[in-house]
Backbone as XML, in Angstrom:
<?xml version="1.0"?>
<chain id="A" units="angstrom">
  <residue number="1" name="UNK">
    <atom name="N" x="129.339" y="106.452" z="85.082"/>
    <atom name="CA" x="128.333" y="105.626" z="85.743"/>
    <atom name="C" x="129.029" y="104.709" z="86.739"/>
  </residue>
  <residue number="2" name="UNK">
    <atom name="N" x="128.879" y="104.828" z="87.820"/>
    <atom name="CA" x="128.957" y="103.550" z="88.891"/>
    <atom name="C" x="128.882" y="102.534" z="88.838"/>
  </residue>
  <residue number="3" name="UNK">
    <atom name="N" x="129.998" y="101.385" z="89.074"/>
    <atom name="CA" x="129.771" y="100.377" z="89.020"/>
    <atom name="C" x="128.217" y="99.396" z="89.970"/>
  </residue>
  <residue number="4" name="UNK">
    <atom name="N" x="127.878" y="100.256" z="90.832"/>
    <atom name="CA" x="127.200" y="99.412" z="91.525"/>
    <atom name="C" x="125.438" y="99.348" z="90.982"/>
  </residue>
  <residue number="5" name="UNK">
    <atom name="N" x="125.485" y="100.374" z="89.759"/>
    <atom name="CA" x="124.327" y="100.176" z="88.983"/>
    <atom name="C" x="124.784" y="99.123" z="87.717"/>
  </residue>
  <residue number="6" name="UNK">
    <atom name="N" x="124.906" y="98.324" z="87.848"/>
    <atom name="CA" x="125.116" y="97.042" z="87.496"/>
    <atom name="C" x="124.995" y="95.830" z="87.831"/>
  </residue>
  <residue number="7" name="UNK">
    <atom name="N" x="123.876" y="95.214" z="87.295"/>
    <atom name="CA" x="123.279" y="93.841" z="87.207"/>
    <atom name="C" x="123.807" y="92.931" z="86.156"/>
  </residue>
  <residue number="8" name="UNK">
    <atom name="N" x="125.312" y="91.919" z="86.911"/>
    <atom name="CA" x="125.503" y="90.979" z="85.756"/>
    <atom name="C" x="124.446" y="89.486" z="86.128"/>
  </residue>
  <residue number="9" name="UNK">
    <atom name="N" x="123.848" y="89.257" z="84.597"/>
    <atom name="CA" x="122.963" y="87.750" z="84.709"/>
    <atom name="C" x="124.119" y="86.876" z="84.045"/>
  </residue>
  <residue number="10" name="UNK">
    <atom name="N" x="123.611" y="85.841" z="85.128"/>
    <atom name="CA" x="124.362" y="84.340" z="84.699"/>
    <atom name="C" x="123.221" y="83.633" z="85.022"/>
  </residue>
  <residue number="11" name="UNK">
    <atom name="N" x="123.998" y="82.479" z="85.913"/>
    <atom name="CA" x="123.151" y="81.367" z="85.801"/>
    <atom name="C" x="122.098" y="81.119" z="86.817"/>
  </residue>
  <residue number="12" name="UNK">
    <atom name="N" x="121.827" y="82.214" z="87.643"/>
    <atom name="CA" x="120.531" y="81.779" z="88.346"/>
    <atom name="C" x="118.945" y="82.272" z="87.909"/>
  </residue>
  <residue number="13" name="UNK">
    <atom name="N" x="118.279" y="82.021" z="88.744"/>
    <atom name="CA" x="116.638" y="82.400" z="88.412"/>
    <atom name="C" x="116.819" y="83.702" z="87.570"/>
  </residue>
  <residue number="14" name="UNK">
    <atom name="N" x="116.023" y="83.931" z="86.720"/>
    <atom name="CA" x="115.515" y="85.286" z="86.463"/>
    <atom name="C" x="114.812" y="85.798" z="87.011"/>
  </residue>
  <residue number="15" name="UNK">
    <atom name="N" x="114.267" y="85.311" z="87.985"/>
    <atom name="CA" x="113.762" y="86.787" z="89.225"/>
    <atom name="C" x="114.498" y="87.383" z="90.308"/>
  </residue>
  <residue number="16" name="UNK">
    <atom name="N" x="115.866" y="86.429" z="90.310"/>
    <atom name="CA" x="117.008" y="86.907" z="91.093"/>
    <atom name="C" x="117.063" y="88.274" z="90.637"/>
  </residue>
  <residue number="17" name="UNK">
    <atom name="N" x="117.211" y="88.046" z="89.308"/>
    <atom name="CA" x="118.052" y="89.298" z="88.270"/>
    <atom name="C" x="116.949" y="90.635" z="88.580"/>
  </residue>
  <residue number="18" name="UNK">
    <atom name="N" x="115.571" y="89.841" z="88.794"/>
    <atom name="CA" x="114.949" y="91.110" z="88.457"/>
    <atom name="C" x="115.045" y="91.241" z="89.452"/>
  </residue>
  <residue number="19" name="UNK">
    <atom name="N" x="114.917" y="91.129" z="90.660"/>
    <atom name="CA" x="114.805" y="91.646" z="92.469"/>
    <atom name="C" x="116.230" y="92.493" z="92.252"/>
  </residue>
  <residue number="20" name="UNK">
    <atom name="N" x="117.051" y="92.143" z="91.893"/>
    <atom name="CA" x="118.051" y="92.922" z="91.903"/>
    <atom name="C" x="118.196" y="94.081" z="91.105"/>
  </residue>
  <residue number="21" name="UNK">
    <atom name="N" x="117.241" y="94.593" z="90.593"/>
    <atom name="CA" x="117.116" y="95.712" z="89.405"/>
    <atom name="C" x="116.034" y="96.499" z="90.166"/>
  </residue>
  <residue number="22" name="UNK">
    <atom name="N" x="115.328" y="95.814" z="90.445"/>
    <atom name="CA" x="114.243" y="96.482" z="91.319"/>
    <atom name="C" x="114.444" y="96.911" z="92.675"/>
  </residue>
  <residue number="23" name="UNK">
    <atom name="N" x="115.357" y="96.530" z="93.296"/>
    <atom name="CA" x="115.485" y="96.867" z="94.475"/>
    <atom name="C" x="116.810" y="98.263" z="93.865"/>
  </residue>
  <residue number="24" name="UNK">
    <atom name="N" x="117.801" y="98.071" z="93.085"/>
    <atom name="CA" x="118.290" y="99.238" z="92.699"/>
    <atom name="C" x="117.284" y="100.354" z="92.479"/>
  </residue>
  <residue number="25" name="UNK">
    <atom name="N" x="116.119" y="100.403" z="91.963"/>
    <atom name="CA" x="115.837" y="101.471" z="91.186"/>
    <atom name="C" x="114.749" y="102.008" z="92.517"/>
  </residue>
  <residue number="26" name="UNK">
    <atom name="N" x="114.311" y="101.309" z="93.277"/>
    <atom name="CA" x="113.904" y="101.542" z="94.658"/>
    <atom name="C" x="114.665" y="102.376" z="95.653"/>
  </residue>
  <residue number="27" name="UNK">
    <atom name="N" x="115.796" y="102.140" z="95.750"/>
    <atom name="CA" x="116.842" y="102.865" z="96.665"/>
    <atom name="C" x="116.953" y="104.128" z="95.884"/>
  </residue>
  <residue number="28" name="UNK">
    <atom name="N" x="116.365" y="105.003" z="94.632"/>
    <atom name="CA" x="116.565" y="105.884" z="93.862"/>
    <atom name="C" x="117.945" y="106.211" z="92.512"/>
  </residue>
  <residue number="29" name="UNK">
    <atom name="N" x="118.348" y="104.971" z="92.147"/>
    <atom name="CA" x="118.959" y="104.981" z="91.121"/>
    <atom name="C" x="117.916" y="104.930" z="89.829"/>
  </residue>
  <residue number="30" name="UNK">
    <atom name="N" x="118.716" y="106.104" z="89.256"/>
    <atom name="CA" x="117.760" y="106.738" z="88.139"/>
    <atom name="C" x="118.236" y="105.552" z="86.347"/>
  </residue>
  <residue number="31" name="UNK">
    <atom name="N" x="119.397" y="104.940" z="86.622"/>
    <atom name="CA" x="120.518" y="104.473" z="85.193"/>
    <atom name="C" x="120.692" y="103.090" z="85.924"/>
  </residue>
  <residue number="32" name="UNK">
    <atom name="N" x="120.004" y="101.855" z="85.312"/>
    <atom name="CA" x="120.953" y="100.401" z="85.771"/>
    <atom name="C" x="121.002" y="99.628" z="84.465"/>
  </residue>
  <residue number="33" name="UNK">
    <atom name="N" x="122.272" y="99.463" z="84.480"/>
    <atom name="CA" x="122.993" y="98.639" z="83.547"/>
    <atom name="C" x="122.695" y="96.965" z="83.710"/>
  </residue>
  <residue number="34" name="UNK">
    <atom name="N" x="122.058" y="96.306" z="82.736"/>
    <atom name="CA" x="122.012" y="94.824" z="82.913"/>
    <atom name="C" x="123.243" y="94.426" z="81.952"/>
  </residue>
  <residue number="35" name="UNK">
    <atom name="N" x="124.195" y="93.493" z="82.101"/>
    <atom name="CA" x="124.900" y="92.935" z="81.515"/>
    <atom name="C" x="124.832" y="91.289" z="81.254"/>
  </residue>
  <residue number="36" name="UNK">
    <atom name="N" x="125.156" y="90.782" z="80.509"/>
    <atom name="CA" x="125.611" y="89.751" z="79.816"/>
    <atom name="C" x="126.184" y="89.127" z="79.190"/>
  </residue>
  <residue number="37" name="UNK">
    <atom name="N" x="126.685" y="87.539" z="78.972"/>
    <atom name="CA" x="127.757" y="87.372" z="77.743"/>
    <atom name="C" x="126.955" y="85.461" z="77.580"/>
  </residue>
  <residue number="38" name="UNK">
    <atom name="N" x="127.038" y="85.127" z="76.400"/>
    <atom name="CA" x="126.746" y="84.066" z="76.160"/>
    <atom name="C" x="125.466" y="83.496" z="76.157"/>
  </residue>
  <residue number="39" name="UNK">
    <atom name="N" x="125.671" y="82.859" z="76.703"/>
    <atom name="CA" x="123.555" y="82.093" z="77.198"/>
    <atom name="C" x="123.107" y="82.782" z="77.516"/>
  </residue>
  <residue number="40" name="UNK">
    <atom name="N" x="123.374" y="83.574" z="78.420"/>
    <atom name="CA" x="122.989" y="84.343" z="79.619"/>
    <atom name="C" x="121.981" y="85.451" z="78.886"/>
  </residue>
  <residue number="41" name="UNK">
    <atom name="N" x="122.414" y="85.514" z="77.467"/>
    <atom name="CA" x="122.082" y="87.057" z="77.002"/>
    <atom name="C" x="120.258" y="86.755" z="76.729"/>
  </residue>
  <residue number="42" name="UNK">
    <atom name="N" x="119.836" y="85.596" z="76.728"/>
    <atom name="CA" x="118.421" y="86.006" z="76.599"/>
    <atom name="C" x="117.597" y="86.095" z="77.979"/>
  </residue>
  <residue number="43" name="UNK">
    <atom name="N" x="118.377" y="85.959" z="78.974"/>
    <atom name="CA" x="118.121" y="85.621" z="80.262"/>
    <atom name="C" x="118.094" y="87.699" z="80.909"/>
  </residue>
  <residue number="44" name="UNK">
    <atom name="N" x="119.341" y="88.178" z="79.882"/>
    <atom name="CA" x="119.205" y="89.621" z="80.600"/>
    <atom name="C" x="118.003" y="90.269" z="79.435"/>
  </residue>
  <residue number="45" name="UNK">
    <atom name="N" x="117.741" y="89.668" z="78.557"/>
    <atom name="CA" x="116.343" y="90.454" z="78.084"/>
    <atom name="C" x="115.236" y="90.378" z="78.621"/>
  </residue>
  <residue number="46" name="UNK">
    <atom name="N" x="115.073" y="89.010" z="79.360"/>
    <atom name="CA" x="113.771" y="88.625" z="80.127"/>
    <atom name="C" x="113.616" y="89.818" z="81.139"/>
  </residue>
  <residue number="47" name="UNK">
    <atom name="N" x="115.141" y="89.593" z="81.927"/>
    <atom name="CA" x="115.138" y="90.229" z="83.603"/>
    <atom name="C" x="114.413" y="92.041" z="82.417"/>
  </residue>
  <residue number="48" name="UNK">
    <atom name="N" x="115.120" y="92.594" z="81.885"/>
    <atom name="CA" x="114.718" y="94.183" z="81.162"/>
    <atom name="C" x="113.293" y="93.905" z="81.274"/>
  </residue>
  <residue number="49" name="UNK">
    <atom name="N" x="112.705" y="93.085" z="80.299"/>
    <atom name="CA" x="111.458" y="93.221" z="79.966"/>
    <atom name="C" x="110.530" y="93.015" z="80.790"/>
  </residue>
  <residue number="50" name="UNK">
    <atom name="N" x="110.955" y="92.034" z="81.666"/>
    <atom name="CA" x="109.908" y="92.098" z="82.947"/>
    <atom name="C" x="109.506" y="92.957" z="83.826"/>
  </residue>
  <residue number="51" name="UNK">
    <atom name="N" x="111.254" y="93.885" z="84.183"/>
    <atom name="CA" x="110.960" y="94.864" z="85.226"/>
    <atom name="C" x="110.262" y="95.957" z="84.559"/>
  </residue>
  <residue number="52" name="UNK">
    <atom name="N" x="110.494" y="95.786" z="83.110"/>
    <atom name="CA" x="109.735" y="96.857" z="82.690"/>
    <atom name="C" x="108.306" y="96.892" z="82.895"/>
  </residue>
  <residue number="53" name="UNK">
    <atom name="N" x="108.146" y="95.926" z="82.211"/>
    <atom name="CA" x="106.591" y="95.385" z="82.007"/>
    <atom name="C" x="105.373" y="95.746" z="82.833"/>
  </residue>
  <residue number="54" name="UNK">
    <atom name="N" x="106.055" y="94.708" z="84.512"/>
    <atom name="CA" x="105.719" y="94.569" z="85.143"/>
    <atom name="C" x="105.885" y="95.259" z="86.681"/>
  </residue>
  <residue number="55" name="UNK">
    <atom name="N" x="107.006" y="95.391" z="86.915"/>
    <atom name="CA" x="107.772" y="96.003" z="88.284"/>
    <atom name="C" x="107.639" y="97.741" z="87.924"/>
  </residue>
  <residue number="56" name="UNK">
    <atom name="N" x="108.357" y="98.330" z="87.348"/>
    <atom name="CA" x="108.549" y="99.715" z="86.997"/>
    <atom name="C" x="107.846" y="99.927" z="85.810"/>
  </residue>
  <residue number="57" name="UNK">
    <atom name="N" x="106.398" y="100.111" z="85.865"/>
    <atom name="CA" x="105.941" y="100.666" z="84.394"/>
    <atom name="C" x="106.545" y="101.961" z="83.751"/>
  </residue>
  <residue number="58" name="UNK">
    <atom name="N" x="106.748" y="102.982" z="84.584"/>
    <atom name="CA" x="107.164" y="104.028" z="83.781"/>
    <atom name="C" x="108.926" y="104.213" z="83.814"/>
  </residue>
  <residue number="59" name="UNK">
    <atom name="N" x="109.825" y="103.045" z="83.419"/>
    <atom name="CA" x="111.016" y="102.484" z="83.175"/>
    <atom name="C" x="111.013" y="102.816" z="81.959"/>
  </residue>
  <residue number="60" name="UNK">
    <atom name="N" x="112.311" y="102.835" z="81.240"/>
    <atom name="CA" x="112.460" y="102.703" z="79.698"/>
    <atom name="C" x="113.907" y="101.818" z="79.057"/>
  </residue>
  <residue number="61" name="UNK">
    <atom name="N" x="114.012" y="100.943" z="77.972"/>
    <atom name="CA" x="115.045" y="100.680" z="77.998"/>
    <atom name="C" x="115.922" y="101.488" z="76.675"/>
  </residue>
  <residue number="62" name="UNK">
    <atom name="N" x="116.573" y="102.349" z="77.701"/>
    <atom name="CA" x="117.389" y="103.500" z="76.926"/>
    <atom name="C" x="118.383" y="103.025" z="75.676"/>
  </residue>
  <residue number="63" name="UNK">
    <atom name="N" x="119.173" y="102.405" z="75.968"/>
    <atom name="CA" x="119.969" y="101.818" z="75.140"/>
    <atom name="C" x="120.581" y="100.494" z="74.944"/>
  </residue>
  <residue number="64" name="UNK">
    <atom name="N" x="120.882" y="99.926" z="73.974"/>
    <atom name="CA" x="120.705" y="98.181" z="74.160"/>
    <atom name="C" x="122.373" y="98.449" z="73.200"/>
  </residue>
  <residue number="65" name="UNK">
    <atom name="N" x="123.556" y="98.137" z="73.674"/>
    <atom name="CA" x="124.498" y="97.413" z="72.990"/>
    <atom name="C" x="125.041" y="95.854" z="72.966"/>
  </residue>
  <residue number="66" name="UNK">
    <atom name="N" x="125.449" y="95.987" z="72.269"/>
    <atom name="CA" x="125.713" y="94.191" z="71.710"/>
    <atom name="C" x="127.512" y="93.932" z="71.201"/>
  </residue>
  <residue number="67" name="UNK">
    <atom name="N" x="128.290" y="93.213" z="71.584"/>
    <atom name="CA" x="129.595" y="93.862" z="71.285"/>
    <atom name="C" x="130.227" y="91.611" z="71.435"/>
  </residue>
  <residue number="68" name="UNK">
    <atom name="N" x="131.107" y="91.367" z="70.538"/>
    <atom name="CA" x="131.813" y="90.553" z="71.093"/>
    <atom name="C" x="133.680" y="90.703" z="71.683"/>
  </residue>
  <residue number="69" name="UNK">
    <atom name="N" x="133.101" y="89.500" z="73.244"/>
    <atom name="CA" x="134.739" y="89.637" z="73.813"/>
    <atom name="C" x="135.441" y="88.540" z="73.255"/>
  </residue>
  <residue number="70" name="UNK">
    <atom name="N" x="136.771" y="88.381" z="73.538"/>
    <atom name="CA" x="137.114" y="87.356" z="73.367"/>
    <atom name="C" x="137.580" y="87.186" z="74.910"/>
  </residue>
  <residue number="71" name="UNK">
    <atom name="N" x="137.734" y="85.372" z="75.457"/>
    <atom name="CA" x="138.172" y="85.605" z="76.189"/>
    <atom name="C" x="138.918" y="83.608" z="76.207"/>
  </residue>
  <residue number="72" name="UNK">
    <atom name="N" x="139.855" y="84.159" z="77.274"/>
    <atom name="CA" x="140.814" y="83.388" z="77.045"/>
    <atom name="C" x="140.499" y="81.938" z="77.868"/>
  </residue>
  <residue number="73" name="UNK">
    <atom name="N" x="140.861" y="80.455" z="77.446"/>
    <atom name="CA" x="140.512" y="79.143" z="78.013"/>
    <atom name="C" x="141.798" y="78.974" z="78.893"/>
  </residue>
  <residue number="74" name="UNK">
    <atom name="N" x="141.547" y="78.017" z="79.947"/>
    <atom name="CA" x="142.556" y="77.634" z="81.005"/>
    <atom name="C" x="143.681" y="76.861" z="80.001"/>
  </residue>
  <residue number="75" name="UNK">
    <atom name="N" x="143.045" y="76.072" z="78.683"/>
    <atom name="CA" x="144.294" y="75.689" z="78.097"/>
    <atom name="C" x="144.849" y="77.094" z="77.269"/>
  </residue>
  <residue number="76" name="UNK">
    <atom name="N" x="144.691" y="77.949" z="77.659"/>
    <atom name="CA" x="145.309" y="79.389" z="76.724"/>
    <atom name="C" x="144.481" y="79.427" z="75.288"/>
  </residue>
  <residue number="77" name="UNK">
    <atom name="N" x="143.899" y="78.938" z="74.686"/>
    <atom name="CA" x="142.934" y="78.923" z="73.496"/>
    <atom name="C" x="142.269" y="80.727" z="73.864"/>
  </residue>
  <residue number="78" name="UNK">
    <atom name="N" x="141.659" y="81.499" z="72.519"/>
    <atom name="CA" x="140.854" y="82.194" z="72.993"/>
    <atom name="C" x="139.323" y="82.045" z="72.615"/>
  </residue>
  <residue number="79" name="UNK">
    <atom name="N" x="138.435" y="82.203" z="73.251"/>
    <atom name="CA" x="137.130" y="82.038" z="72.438"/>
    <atom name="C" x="136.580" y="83.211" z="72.582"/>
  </residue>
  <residue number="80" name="UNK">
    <atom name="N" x="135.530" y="83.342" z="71.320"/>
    <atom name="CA" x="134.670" y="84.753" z="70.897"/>
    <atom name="C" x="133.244" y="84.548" z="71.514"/>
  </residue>
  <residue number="81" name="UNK">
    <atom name="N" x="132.984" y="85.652" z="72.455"/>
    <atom name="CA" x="131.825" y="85.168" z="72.978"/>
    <atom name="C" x="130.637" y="86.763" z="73.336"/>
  </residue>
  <residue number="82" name="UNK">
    <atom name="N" x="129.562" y="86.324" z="72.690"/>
    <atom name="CA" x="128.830" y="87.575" z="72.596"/>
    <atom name="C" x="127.894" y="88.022" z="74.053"/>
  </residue>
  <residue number="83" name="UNK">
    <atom name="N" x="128.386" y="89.301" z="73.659"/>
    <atom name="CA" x="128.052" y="89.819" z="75.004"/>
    <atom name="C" x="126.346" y="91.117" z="75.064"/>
  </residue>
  <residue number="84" name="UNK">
    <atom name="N" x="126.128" y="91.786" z="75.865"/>
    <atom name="CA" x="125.285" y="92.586" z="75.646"/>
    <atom name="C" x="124.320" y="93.304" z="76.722"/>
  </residue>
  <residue number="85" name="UNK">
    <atom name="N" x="124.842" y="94.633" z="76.507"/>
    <atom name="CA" x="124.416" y="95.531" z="77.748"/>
    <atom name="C" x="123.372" y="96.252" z="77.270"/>
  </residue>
  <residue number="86" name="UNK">
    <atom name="N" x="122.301" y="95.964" z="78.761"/>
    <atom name="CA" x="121.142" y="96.813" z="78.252"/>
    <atom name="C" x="121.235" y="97.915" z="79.259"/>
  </residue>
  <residue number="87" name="UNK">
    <atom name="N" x="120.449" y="99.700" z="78.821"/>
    <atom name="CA" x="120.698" y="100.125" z="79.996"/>
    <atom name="C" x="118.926" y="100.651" z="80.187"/>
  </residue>
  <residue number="88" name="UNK">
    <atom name="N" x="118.582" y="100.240" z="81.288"/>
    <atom name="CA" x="117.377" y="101.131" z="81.800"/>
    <atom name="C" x="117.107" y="102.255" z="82.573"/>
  </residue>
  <residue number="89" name="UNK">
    <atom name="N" x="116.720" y="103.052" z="82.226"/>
    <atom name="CA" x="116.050" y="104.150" z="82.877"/>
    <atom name="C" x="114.681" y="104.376" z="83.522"/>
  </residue>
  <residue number="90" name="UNK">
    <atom name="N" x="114.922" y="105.288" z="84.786"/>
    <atom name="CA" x="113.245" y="105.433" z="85.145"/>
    <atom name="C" x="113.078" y="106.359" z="85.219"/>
  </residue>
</chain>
């Protein structure tokens, strides 16, 4: 899979996220990956469920993993931080 079917959510609007899923699946990408880690992660269920919902009715969300990273602090500390990729199909 291509990186460029990939939607990472952070910290802006959630309709950013979804314009950006929607305009992928518009240009004819059939597979887009939403990603997340932390806060963020109920923010990439919204962006899924909306485009589903609402934008692409006949969308599906194919597979949902959930995995933790660790990742490392500027003082070198590491922290465990949960992450979680959804993938949709149309």
């Amino acid at each position: 899979m291509a990186n460029e079917n990939v939607v990472f959510v952070g910290k802006k609007g959630t309709m950013a996220y979804v314009l950006a899923v929607v305009t992928q699946i518009n240009q004819g990408v059939k597979t887009v990956q939403i990603k997340a880690r932390g806060r963020a992660i109920s923010r990439a269920v919204d962006v899924a469920e909306i485009v589903k919902n609402k934008f692409v009715m006949d969308s599906k969300i194919d597979k949902v993993d959930i995995s933790t990273e660790e990742i490392k602090t500027e003082e070198g500390n590491t922290l465990k931080v949960s992450a979680i990729e959804i993938t949709l199909t149309k």
